[in-house]
Backbone as ProteinMPNN parsed JSONL, in Angstrom:
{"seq_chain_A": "XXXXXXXXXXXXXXXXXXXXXXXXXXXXXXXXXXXXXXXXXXXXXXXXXXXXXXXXXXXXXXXXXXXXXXXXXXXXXXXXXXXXX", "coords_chain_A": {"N_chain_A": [[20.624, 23.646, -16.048], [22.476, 21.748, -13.95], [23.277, 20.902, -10.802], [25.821, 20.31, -8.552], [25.506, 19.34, -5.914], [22.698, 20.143, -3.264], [22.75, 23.859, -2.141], [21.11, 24.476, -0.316], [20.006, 27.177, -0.215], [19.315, 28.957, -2.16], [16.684, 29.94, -4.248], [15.453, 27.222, -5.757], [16.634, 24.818, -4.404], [15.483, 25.355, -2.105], [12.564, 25.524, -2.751], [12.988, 22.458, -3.819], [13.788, 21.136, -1.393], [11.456, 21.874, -0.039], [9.029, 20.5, -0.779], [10.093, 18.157, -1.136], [10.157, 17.36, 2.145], [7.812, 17.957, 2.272], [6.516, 15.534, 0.535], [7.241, 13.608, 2.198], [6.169, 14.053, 4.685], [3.384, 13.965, 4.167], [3.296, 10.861, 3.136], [3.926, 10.207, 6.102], [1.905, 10.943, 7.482], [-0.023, 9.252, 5.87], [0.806, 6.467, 6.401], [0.393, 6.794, 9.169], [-2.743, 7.029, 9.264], [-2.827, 4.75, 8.194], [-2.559, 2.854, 9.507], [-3.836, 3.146, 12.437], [-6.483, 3.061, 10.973], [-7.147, 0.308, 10.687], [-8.624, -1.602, 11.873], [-11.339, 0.072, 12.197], [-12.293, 3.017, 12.52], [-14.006, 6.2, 13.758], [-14.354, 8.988, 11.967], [-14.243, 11.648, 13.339], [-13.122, 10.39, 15.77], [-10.549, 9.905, 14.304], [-9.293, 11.898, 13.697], [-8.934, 13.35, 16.397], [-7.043, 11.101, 17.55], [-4.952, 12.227, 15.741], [-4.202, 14.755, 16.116], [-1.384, 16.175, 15.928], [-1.347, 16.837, 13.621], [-2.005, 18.754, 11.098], [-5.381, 19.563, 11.037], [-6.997, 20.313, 8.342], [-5.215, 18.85, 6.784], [-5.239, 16.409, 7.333], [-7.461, 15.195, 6.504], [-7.475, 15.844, 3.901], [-5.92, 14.213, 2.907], [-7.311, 11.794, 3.952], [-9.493, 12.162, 1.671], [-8.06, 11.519, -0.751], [-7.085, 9.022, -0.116], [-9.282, 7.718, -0.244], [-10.051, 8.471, -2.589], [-8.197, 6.483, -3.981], [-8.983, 4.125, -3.363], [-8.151, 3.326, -0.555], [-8.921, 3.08, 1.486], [-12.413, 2.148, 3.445], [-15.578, 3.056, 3.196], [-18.104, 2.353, 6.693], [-20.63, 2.427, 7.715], [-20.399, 4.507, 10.045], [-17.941, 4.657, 10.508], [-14.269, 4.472, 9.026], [-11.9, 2.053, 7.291], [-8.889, 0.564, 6.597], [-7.914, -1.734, 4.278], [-5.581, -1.942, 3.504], [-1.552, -3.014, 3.607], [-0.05, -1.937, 3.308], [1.746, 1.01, 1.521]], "CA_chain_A": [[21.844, 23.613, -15.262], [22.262, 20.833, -12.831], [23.798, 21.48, -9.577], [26.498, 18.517, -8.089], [24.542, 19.006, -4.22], [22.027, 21.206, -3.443], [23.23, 24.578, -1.461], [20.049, 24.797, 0.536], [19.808, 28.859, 0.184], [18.986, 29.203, -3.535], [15.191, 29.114, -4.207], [15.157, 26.307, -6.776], [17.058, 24.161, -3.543], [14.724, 25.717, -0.772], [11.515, 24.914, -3.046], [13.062, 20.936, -3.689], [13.365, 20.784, -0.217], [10.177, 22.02, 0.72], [8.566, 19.508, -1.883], [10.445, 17.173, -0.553], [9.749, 17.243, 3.387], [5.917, 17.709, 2.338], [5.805, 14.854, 0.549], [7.681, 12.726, 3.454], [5.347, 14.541, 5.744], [2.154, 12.989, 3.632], [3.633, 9.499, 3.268], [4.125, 9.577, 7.39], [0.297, 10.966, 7.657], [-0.936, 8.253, 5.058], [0.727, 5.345, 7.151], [-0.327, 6.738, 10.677], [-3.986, 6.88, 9.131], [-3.202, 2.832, 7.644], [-2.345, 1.973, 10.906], [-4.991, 3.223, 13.376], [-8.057, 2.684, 10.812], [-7.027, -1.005, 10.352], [-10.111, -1.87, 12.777], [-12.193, 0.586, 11.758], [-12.231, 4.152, 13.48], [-14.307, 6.964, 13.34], [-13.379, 10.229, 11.645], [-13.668, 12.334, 14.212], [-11.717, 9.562, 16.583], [-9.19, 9.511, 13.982], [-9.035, 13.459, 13.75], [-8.25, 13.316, 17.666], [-5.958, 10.774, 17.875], [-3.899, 12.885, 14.848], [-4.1, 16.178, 16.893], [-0.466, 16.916, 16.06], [-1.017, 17.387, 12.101], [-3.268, 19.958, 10.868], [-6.995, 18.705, 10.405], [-7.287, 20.034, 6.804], [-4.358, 17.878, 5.628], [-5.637, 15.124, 7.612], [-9.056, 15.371, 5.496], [-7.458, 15.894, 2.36], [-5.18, 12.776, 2.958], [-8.237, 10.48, 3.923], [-10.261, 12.1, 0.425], [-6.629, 11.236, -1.26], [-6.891, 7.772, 0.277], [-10.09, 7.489, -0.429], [-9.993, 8.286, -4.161], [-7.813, 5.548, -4.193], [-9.56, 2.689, -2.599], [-7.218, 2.734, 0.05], [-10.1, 2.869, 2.331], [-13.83, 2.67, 2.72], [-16.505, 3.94, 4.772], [-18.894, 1.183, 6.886], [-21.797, 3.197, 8.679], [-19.483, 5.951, 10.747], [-16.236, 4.413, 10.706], [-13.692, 4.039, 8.195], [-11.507, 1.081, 7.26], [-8.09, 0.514, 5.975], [-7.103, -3.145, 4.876], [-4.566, -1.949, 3.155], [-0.739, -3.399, 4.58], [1.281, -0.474, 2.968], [1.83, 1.935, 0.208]], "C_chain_A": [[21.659, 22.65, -14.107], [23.407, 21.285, -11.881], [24.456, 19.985, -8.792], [25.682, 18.707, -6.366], [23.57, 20.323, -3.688], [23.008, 22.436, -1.756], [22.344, 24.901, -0.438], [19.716, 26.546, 0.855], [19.325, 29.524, -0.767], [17.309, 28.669, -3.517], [15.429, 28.173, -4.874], [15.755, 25.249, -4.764], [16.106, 24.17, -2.426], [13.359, 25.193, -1.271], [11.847, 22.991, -3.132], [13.081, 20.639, -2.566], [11.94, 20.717, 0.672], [9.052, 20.802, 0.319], [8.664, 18.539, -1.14], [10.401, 16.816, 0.898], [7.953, 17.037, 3.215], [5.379, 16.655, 2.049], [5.97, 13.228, 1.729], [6.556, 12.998, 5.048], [3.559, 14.057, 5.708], [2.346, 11.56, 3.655], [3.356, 9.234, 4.739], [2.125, 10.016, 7.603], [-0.161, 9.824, 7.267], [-0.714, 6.982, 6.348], [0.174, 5.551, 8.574], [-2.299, 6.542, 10.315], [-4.231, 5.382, 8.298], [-3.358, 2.687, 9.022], [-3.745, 1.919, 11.694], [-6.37, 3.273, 12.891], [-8.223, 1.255, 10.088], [-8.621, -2.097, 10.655], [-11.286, -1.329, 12.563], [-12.349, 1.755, 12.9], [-13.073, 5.231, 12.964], [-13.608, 8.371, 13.165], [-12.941, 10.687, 12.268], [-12.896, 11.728, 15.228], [-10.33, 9.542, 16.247], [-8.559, 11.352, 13.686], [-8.239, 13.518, 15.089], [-7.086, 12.886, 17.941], [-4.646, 11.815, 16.725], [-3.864, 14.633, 15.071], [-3.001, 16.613, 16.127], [-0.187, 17.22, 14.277], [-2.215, 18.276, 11.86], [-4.414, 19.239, 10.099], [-7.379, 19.14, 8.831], [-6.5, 19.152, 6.238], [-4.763, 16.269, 6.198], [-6.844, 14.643, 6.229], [-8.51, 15.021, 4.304], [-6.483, 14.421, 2.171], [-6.56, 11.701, 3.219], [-8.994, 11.022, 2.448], [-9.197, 11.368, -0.336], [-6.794, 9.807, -1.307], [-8.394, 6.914, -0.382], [-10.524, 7.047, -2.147], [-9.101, 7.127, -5.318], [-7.864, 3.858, -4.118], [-9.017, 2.117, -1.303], [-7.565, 2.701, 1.474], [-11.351, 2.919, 2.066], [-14.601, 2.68, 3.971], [-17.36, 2.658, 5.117], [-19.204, 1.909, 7.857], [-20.701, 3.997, 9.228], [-18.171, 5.51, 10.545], [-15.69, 4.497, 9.074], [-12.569, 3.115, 8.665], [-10.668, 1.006, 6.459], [-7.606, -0.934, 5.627], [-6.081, -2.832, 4.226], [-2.695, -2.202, 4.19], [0.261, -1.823, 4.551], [1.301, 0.243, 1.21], [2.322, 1.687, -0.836]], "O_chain_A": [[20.697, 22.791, -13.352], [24.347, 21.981, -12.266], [23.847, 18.946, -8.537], [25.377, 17.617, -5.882], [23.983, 21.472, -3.847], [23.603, 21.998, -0.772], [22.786, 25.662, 0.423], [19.29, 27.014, 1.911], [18.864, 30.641, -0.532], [16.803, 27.637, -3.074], [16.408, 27.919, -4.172], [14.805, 25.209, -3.982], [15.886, 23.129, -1.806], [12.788, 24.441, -0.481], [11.044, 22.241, -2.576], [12.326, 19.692, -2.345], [11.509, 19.978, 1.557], [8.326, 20.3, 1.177], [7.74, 18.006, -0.526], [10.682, 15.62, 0.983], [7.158, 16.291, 3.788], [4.323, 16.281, 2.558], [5.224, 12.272, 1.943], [6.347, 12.308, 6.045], [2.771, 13.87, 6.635], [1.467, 10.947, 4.26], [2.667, 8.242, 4.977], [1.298, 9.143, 7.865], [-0.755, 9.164, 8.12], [-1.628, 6.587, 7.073], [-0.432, 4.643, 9.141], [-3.017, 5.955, 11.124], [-5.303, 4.937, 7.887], [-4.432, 2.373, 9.533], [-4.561, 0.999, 11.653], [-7.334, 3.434, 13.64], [-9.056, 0.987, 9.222], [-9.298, -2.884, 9.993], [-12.302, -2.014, 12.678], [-12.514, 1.435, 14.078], [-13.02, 5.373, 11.743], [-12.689, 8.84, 13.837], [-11.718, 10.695, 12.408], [-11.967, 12.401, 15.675], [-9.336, 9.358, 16.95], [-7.385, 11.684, 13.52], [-7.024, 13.707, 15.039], [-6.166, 13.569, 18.391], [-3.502, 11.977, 17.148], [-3.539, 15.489, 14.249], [-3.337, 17.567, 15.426], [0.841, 17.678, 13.78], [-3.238, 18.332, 12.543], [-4.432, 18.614, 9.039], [-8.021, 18.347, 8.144], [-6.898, 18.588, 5.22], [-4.596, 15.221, 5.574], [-6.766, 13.842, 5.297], [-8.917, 14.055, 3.659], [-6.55, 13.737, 1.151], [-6.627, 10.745, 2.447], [-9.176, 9.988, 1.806], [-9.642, 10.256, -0.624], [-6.679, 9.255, -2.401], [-8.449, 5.777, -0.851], [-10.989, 6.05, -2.7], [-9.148, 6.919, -6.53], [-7.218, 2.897, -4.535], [-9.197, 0.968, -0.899], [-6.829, 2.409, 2.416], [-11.793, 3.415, 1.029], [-14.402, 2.443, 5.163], [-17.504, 1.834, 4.214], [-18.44, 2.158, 8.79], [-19.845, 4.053, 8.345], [-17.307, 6.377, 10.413], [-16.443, 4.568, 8.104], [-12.169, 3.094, 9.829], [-11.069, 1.276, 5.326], [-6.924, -1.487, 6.491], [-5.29, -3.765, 4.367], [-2.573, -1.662, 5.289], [0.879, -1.086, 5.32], [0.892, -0.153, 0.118], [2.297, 2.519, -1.744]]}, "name": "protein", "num_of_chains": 1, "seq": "XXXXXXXXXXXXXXXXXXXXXXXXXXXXXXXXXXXXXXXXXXXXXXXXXXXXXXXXXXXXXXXXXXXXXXXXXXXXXXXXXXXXX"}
């Protein structure tokens, strides 16, 4: 059954939404962690500066990133040359 707009109150609507903010909420993590390990930053520097997201999803976004090549480690720091996603 397809639905012409979602009603936002129905689970099936409340789970696509949720889906859908989480993965807008990973995309904005991924690029704040392109940005500020362009230079090369250490973890825990880049843990700090990203105070306002929760440090396991930080983590699991740099393994994420990682498993992708979309950084790499050089003695303590890590390094993003990537421009964008």
């Amino acid at each position: 059954e397809e639905l012409a707009e979602d009603c936002g109150r129905c689970d099936i609507c409340r789970a696509a939404h949720k889906s859908s903010s989480s993965t807008k909420n990973f995309k904005a993590l991924i690029e704040k962690i392109m940005g500020l390990s362009r230079e090369g930053i250490a973890v825990e520097v880049l843990l700090e500066k990203l105070g306002g997201f929760n440090r396991q999803k930080v983590i699991n976004a740099l393994e994420w990133m990682e498993d992708r090549e979309l950084l790499s480690k050089v003695g303590e720091k890590i390094i993003c040359d990537q421009k964008e996603l």
